[in-house]
C-alpha positions in Angstrom: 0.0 0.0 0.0 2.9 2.3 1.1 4.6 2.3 -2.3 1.0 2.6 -4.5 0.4 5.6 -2.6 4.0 7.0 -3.1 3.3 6.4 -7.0 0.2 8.7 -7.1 1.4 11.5 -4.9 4.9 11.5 -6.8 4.2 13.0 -9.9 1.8 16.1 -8.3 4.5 16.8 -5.5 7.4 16.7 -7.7 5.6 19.0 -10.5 3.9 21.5 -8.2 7.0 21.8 -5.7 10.3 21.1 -7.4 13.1 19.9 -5.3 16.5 19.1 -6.2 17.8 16.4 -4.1 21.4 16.8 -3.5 23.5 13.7 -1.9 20.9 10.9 -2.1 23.6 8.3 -2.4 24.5 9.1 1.2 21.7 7.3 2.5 23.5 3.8 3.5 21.4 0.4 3.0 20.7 -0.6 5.9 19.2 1.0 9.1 20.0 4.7 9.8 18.4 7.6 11.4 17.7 11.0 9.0 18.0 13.8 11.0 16.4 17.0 9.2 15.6 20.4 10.0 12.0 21.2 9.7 10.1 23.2 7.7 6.7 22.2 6.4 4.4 19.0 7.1 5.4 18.1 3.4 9.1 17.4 4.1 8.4 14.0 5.0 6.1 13.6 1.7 8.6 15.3 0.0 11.1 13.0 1.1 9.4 10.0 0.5 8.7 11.1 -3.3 11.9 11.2 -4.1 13.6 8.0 -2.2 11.9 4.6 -3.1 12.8 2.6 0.0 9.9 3.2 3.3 10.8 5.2 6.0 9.6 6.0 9.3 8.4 9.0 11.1 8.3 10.6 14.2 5.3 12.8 14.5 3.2 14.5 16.9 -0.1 12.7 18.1 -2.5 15.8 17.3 -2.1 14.8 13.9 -3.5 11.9 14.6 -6.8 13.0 16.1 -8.6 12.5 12.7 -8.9 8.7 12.2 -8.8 9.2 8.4 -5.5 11.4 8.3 -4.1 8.5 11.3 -4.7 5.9 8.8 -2.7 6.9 6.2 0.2 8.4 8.3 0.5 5.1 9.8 0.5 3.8 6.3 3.2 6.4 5.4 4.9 5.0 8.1 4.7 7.5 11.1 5.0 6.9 14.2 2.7 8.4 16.9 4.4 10.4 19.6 3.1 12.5 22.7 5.7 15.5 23.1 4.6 16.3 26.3 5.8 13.0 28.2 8.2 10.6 27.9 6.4 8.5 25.9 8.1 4.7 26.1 5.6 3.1 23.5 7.0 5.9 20.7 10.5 4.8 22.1 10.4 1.5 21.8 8.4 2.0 18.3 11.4 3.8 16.8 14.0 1.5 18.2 12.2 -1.6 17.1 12.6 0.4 13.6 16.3 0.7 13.8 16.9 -2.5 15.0 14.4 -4.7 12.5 17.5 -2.9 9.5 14.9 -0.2 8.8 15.2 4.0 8.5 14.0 6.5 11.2 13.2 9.8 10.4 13.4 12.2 12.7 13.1 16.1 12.6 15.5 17.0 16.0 14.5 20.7 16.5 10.9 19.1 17.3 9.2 21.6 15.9 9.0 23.7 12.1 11.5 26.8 11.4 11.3 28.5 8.5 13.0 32.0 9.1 14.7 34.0 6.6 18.1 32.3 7.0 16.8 28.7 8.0 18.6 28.9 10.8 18.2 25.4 13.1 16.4 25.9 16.4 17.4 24.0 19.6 18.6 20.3 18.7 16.5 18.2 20.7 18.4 14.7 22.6 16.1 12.5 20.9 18.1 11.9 18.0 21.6 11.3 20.1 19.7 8.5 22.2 18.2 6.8 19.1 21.8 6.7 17.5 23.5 5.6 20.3 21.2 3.4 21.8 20.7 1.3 18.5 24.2 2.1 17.7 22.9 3.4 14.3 24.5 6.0 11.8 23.0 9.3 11.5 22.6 10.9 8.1 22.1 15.0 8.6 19.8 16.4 5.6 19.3 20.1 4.9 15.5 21.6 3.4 17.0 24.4 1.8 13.5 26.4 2.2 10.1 26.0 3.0 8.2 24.4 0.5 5.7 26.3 -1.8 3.7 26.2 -5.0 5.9 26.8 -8.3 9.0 27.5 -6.2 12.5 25.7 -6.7 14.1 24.4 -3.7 16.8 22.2 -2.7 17.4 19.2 -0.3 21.0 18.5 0.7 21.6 15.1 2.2 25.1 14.9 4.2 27.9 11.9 4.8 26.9 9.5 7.8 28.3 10.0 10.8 28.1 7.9 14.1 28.0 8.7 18.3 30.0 5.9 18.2 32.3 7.6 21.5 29.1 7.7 23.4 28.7 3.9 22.8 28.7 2.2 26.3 27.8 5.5 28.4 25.5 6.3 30.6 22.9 8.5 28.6 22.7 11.1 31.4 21.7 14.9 30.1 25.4 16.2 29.7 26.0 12.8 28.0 23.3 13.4 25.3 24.0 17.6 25.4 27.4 16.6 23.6 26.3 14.3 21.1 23.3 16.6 20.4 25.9 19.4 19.7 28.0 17.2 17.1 24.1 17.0 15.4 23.7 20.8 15.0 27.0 21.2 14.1 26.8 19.0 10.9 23.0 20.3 10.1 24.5 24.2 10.4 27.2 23.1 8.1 24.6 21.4 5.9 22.7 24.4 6.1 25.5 26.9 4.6 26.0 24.3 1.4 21.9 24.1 0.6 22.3 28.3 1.0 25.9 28.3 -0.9 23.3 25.7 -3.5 20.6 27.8 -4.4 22.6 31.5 -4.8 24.8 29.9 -7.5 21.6 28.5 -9.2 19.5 32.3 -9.0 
């Protein structure tokens, strides 16, 4: 069901918002974490247009309320999450992911940004504890804008990288402050190459 629907949305979301995808070949087989900025609820359908394999999302549970809309997140693979708790079921949702070879999505500021210069907001832990807890690699991707009708954008997809010094230690908050800052540092750098990207292309 996952891919039929990807077919029929592809060809509307790639014509009416045009996305260059820069760095696709990054993605590794195999399980991974994608951490992205965020700036629209289409950057996961955009995503998902323009790389064949399913992936998995975290997303908030209001956008879940509607049982239709539910449906076919879950179908698009997302994953329900309450932001305002620890919630162990989402946590043990996404690691079941990572550890049954399959990719996790996850947008670390927790929230959209879309500000004049894209600049990331707070890098939440969630990422570093996903990554080091299922030992996974992390691979940093870059919306260059928000997406809109008509207008070009650009979607730079980094190396992988791994917390692999954290391995073994206990994921206290200074613990998961550090690997959290290694994140934003390699979405900031991603950040100035989408910019660098699109003023060369104006």
């Amino acid at each position: 069901m996952f891919h039929f629907i990807q077919c029929l949305l592809a060809l509307p979301i790639r014509f009416f918002y045009p996305t260059k995808f820069i760095g696709k070949n990054n993605i590794p087989k195999g399980p991974c974490i994608i951490a992205s900025n965020h700036t629209s609820n289409l950057d996961s359908v955009i995503l998902a247009v323009h790389t064949w394999e399913k992936k998995y999302y975290v997303a908030k549970k209001e956008l879940f309320k509607n049982k239709l809309v539910g449906s076919f997140l879950k179908t698009m693979g997302a994953i329900k999450i309450d932001r305002q708790s620890t919630d162990v079921a989402a946590i043990k949702n996404c690691l079941k992911v990572l550890k049954n070879g399959k990719k996790l999505v996850i947008f670390p500021e927790g929230t959209r940004h879309d500000n004049a210069n894209m600049e990331m907001g707070e890098v939440k832990h969630g990422v570093a504890m996903f990554a080091i807890k299922a030992k996974a690699p992390i691979v940093p991707m870059f919306i260059a804008k928000k997406p809109k009708f008509w207008r070009k954008n650009k979607v730079v997809i980094g190396e992988p990288f791994t917390l692999e010094e954290f391995y073994g230690n206990k994921l206290d908050n200074e613990t998961l402050s550090q690997a959290s800052n290694i994140i934003s540092n390699r979405l900031d750098s991603l950040r100035q190459i989408a910019f660098n990207s699109l003023t060369k292309t104006k």
